[in-house]
N, C-alpha and C positions, 0 to 999 in steps of 0.2 A: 697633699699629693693624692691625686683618684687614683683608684684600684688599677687600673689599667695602665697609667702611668708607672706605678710600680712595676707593674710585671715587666713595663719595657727596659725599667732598669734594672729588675733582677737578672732577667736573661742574657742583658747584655753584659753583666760580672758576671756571670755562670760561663760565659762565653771566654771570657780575659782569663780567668780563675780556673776552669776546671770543677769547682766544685763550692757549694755554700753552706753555709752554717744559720742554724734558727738566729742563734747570738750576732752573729758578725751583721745582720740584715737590721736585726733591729738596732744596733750601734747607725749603720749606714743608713736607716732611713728615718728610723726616726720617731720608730711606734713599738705597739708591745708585741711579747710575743704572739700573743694569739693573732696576732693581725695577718704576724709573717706565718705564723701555720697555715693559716687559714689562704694564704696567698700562696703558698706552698704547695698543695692542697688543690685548689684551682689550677695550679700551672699541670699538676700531675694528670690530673682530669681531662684536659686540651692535650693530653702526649707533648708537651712542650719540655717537660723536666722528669726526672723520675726521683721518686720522694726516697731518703734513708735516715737512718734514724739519727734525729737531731738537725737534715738537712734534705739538700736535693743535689743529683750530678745531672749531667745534658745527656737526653736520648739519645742513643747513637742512631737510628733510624729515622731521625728529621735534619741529617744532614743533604746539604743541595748537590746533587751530583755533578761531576761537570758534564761539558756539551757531549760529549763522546759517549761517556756511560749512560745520559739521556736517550740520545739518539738510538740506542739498542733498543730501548722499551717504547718503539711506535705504535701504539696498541692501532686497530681496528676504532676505536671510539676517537682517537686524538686523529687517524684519519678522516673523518666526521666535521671536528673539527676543523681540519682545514679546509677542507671543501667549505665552511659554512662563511670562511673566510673568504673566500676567492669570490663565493655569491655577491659582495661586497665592490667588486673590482671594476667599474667600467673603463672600457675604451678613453685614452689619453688620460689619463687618471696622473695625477701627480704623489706619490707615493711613497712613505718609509717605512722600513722592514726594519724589526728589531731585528737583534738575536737570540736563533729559538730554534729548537729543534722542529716545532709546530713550523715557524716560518719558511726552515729550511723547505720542509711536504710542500706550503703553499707556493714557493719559489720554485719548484720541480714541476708543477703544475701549472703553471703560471705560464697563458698563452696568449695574453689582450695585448696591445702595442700602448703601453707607460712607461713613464720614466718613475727611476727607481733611485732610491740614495737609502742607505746601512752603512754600519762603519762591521758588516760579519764578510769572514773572509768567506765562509760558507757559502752565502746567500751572493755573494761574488763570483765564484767558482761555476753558480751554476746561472747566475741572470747573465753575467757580460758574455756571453757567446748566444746567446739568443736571438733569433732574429725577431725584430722590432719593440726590441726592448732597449731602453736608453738608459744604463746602469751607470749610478755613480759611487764610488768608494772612498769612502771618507777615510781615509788615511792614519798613518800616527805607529808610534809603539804597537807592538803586538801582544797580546796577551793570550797566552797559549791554554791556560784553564779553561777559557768561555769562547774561546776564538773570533775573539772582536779584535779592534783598531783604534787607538784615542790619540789624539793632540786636542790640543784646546784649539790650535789656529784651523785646522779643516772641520771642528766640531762647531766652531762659530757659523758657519756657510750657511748653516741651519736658521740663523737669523734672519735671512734674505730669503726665504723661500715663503711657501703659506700650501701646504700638503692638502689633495683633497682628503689623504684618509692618512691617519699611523696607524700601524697594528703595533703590539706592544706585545710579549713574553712576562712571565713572572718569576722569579725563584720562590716567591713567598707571598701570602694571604693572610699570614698571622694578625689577629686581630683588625681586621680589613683595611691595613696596609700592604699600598702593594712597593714590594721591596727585594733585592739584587745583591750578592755578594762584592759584586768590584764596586767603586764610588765612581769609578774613570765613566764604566760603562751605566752608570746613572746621571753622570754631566751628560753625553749624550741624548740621552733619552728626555731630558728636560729639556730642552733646546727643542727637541722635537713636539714635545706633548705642548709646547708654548704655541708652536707653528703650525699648525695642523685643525683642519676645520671637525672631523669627524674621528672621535679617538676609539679605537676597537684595542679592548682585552682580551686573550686567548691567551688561558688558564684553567688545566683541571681543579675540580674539589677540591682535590686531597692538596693544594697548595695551603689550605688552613692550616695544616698539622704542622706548614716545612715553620719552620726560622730562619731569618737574610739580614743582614747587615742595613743597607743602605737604604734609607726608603725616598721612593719617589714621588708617591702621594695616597689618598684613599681612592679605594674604589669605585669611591659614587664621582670621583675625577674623569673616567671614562662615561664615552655613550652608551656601549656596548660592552658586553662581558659575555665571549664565549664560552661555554665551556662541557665538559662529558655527559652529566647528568644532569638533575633538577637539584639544584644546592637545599638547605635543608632549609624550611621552613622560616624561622629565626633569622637567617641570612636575606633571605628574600623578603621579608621585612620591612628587614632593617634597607634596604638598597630602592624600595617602592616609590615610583615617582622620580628618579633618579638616575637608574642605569636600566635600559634593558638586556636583561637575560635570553641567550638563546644555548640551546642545545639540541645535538642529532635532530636538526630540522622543525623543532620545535619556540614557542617561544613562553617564557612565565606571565606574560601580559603586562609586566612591569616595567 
């Protein structure tokens, strides 16, 4: 098992658990101790776990807030962000909106005549009363934490389409997956990144530090990756020839 594959199983027992043992990791995985300090060690370093003695417990401040508590913190830089988003958008544009607090700014702003399909009640609330805008809501259970919408049968509809653009949201960046709390709202989103000719991510930095359950794919999966600043060197890298980066009006040439 590679180092990285570990950490995605430690974290996700750190997650069930509450808390891990040097002992208990090496029974579980399979190697010595030094390996799991050493793993241990690294997780602490990425603010993913915080080390105690003989183990590690979960950060409390890389927890993913919901949509609500999100939407408080719209900084000035994630308005930036959506602008850089809407640059994106032309006239009859055929279109899916994740759910996102970013999305919701771009869908407030959002003045070209497209049609639209989201399963967010948000991004609902404010595209279907628009004029010349052709909003569609994919339907289903509500899920009150993230304020989406899921059924499998209005989540399929997404088969039949072919999107000139999806913009996508992230909960999480850890180790350059990009990954979501619900699973319901990561079936949608797959259906969509399937459909779709041109895939944009709109994602601060600091989504490296978060941890998410679900993952939807990596990030060299996207065309584009919005996001606040210039990601740090090493990231930029690693994504060369693969995704381009844009930020506040700028772009990394990659």
């Amino acid at each position: 098992m590679y180092q990285e594959q570990r950490f995605e199983r430690i974290l996700m027992l750190l997650e069930e658990r509450g808390n891990l043992s040097v002992k208990e990791m090496v029974d579980e995985l399979g190697v010595s101790k030094d390996t799991v300090r050493r793993d241990f060690y690294c997780l602490s370093q990425r603010n993913l776990a915080q080390r105690t003695h003989g183990g590690i417990l979960p950060v409390k401040n890389t927890s993913v807030l919901c949509f609500q508590e999100r939407q408080k913190g719209l900084t000035e830089d994630k308005k930036k962000m959506a602008d850089l988003a809407l640059s994106f958008i032309k006239e009859q544009s055929l279109l899916f909106f994740d759910v996102s607090t970013l999305m919701l700014e771009v869908s407030q702003k959002l003045t070209k005549n497209v049609t639209v399909y989201s399963h967010s009640l948000d991004n609902a609330l404010v595209l279907s009363g628009k004029e010349g805008i052709d909003f569609h809501l994919l339907g289903g259970k509500f899920y009150t934490k993230n304020r989406f919408y899921y059924s499998i049968h209005e989540a399929q509809i997404l088969q039949h389409l072919q999107f000139d653009l999806a913009f996508f949201g992230v909960a999480s960046l850890s180790q350059g997956l990009v990954s979501f709390e619900d699973k319901e709202d990561v079936a949608v989103k797959q259906l969509a990144l399937q459909a779709t000719r041109t895939k944009i991510l709109i994602a601060e930095s600091d989504k490296y530090e978060k941890h998410s359950k679900y993952i939807l794919g990596k990030l060299e999966d996207f065309d584009y990756w919005i996001t606040d600043k210039d990601p740090e060197s090493d990231i930029v890298e690693t994504l060369k020839d693969k995704v381009i980066i844009l930020y506040d009006g700028k772009d990394s040439d990659y």
